[in-house]
N, C-alpha and C positions, 0 to 999 in steps of 0.2 A: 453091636456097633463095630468093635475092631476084634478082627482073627485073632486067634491063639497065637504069638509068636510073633506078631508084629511089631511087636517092643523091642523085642532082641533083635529080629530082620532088622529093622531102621537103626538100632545102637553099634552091629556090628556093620552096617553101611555105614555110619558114622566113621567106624574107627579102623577099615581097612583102606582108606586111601591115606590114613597121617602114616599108618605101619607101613604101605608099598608104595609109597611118595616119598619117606623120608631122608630114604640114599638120595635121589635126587636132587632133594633142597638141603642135604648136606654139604653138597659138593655145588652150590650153587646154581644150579640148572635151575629152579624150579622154586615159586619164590611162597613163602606160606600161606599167603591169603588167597592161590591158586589152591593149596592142599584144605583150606578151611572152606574154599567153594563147593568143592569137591565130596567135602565130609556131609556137608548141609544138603548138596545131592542124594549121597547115601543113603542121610537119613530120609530121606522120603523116597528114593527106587528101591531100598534095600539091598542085601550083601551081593545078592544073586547079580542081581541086574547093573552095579556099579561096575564089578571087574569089568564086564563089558565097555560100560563108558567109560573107564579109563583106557582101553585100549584105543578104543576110537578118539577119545578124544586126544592121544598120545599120535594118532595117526593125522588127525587134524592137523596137530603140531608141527608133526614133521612136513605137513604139504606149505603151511604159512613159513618156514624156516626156510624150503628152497624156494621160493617164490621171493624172498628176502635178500637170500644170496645171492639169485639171480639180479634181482633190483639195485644189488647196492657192487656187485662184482670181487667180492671178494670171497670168494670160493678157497684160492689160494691161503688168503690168512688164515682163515676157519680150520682147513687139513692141517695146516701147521701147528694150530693150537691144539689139536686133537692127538697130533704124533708126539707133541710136547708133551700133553697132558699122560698120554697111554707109556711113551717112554718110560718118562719120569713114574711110574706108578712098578712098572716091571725092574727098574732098578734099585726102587727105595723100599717097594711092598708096603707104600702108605696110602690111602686116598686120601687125595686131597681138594682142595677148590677149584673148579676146573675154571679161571678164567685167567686175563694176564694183567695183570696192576696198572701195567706202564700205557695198554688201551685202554682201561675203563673207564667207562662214559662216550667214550667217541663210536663205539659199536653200535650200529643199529640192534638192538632186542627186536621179539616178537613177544606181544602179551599174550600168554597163553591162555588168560580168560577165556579169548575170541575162539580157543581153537574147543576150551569146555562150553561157548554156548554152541557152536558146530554142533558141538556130540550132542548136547542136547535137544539141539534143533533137529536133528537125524532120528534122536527117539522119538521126540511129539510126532511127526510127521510120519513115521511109521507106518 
């Protein structure tokens, strides 16, 4: 009924998107019920096949973020949060939460869900 090693295939799908997702949703990029879609993926593509769709669906991501930037015009803030962010990081040698206090909330986000059923929808479709 199930291969040899399909336990372990889907367990370490499971537990390689919390290990290479985690910098991300350290530093608030990336929010954990994205990382626990992702794992529940896993465990049914297995370890093989997920690296992949995080790629993809990380590429997803980035096409809905400049579609966003464009949409909303602020390009400009975005770079400055990011020279803020990389500065601050090459002076202090700390990572830290990449957002800015004084605008949260009034940012447009992108949910990344949309950009992990993208990838998903790129693998069924196959």
């Amino acid at each position: 009924m199930f291969q040899e090693g399909t336990y372990i295939s889907g367990l370490l799908g499971a537990v390689f998107p919390i290990i290479i997702m985690w910098p991300l949703f350290y530093i608030r990029a990336l929010g954990a019920g994205d990382i626990k879609l992702l794992s529940v993926l896993g465990s049914f593509y297995g370890y093989k096949v997920i690296l992949s769709f995080m790629v993809i669906s990380l590429f997803f991501g980035a096409i809905l973020s400049i579609f966003q930037i464009v949409r909303c015009g602020n390009l400009n803030i975005r770079l400055q949060y990011f020279y803020c962010y990389i500065s601050n990081y090459i002076r202090t040698k700390k990572i830290t939460k990449y957002y800015n206090a004084k605008h949260e909330g009034r940012e447009p986000v992108i949910h990344f869900s949309l950009a992990i059923f993208m990838a998903h929808l790129y693998f069924v479709l196959q």
